[in-house]
N, C-alpha and C positions, 0 to 999 in steps of 0.2 A: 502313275501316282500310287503311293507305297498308302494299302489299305489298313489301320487298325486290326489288328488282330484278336480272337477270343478264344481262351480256353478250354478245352472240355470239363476239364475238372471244377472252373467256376463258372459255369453254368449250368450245370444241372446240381440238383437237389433243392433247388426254388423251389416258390409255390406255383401251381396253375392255378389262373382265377378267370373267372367271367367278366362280362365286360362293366356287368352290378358290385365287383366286386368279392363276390362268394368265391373260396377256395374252395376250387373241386378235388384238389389230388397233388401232389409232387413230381416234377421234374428228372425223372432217373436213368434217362437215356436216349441217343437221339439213331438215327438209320439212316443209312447213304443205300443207295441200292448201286451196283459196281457197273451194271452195263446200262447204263443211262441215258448213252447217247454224249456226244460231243460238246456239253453245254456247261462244262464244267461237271467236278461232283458236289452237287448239290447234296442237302442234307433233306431226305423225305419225310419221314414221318417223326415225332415225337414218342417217347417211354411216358407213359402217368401211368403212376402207383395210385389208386384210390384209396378211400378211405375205408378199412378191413384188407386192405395185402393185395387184391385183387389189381391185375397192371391191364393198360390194353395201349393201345396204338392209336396215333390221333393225323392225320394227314397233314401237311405244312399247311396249305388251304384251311383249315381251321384257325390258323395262327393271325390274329390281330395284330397283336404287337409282343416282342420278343426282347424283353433286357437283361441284362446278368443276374438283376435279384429275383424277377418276378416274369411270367408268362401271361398272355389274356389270350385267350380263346373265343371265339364266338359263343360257343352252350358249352352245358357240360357234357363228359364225356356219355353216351347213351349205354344201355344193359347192354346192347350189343356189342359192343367194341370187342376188337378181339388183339391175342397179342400174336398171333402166328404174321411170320416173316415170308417175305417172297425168294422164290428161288434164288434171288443175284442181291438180295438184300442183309446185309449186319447191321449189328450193334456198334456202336462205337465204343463202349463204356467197358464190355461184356468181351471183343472180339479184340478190340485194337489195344486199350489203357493198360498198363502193366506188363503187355504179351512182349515177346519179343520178335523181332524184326530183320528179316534183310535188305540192308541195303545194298540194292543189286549194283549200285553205282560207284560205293565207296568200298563195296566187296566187303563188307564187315558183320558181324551179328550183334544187335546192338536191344537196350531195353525203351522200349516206350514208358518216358514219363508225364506227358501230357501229348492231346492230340489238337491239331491248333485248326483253327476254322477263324472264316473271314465272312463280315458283308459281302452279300452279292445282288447284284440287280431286283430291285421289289423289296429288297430287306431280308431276302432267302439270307442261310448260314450256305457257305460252301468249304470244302473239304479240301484244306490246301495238304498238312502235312501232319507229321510227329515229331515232337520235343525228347530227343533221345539224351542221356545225361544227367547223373545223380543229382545236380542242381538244381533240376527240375521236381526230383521226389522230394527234395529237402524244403524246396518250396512249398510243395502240395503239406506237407508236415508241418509248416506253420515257421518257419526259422527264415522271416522275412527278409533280415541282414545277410542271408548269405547271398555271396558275389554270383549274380546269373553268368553261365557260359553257355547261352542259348546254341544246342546242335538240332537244326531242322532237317527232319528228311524229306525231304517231296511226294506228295502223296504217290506221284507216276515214278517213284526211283525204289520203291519199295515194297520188299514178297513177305502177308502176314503168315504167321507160325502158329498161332492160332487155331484152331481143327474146320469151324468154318469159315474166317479166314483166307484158310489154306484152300478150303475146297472151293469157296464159290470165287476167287481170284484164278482158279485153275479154268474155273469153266466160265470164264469171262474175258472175250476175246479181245482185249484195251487192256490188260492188267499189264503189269512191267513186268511178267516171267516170259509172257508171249511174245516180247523185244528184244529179247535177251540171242545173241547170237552164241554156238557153242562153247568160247570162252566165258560168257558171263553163266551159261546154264553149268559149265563145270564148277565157278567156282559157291553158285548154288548149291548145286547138288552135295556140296562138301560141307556145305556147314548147315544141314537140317537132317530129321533122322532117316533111316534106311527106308521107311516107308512111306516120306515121305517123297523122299529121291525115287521110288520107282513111281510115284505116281507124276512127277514133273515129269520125267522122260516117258510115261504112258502119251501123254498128248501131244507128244514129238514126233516128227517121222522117223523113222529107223536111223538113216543117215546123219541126223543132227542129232538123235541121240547118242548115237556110237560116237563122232565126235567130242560130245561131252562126257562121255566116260575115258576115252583115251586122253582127255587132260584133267584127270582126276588121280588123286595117290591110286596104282594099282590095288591095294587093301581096300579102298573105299571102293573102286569099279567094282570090283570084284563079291563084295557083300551086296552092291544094289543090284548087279546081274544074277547073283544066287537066291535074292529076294523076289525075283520078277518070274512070271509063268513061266513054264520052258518053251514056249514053240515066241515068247515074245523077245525072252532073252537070245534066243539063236538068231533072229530080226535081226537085231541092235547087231550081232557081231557077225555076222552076214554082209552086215552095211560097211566094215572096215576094209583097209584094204588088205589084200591077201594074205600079207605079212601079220602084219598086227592080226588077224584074224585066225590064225595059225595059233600064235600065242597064247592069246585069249582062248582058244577050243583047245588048249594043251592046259592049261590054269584050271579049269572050268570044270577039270575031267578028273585031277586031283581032288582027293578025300581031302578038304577042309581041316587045318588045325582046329575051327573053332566048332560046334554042332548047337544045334535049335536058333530057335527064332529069338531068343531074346538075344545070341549072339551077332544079330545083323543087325542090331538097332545101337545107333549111336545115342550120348547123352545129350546131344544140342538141345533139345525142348519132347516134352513128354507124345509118348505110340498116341497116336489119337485109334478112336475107335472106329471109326469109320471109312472105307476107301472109296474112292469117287468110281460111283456106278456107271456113269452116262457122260463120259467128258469128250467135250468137242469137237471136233477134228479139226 
């Protein structure tokens, strides 16, 4: 049975209210945590902004009843409430809406215009996909008459670009990067920036990452192997076979037309700051 659908963008910015009635706070974002177990992805906590700026986080478990203009909550939210996220936990609003995306399925780089959630058992929200498609921004803009050409991506066919994102789907062993066989990590690794391609091929073993750099433009191999440590990059092309690995250690060995760091970074989506310290195996 085909479930009604709800958008992110018209659902949050409501009011939260108790179950008297009293507005505690506003609606401005909701959390999935990524490694959650098999039960779908559910939507765990709520964003309320209170009254003076102050935001905190509210567990679903608080949640009475849930509709697109209004939220009830059991109480309000307490002085403690905090807003810190868990290690495998985003934002939806924050991490996913506007970023951009790969769809590892249709091989494309595409923009998030809305991110779509459905009922789920108890009345939970669950985390089906993203509305990729200027249709959809032109919607969120107010330009009701224009003709929808609804493009959904599947929440499980899709690598966020994002900074965390990117990190906490790297270190979440269910994300769609971790299904991806060397043809689909190649044509990853081609359309995100240099740094973030060595950290996709970090949680790879040697052998599948060397795979996916020999189905990559040699230009692009060749800047993620120059961007990666040296004892990891000789790994990866250790793992080829003799031939190719001949090449690559004859490439690799050549002074570079291009010099620094800002030369290895593609424009796909902006260097994030941070590189993932502790990822997987």
């Amino acid at each position: 049975m085909l479930r009604a659908v709800l958008l992110l963008s018209r659902v949050t910015g409501q009011q939260v209210l108790t179950p008297d009635g009293r507005a505690v706070g506003r609606l401005v974002d909701l959390t999935v945590r990524l490694d959650g177990g098999a039960a779908g992805q559910l939507v765990a906590r709520l964003m309320v902004r209170l009254p003076g700026g102050r935001t905190v986080l509210l567990d679903w478990d608080s949640v009475q009843e849930f509709h697109p203009d209004r939220v009830i909550v059991a109480a309000a939210p307490g002085a403690g409430g905090t807003a810190g996220l868990a290690l495998d936990e985003i934002l939806l609003m924050r991490d996913v809406l506007d970023t951009q995306i790969v769809d590892v399925v249709g091989q494309r780089l595409a923009r998030v215009a809305d991110v779509v959630l459905a009922r789920a058992h108890g009345g939970r929200l669950e985390l089906l996909g993203v509305e990729v498609g200027f249709s959809g921004v032109l919607r969120r803009l107010g330009f009701r008459r224009v003709r929808s050409r609804e493009d959904i991506v599947a929440w499980s066919d899709l690598h966020l670009t994002s900074e965390r994102g990117h990190s906490v789907q790297l270190s979440t062993p269910r994300a769609a990067v971790h299904r991806l066989d060397a043809r689909g990590l190649a044509a990853l690794v081609s359309r995100v920036d240099t740094d973030a391609a060595t950290e996709i091929l970090a949680v790879k073993a040697p052998g599948v990452a060397a795979d996916a750099v020999r189905g990559v433009d040699p230009e692009v191999g060749e800047r993620v192997l120059r961007a990666m440590p040296q004892p990891q990059a000789d790994r990866i092309v250790a793992s080829m076979p003799p031939d190719h690995a001949g090449r690559w250690r004859h490439r690799l060995a050549r002074r570079p037309a291009w010099r620094g760091r800002r030369f290895l970074r593609s424009g796909v989506w902006p260097h994030r700051r941070h590189l993932i310290r502790h990822p997987r195996p």
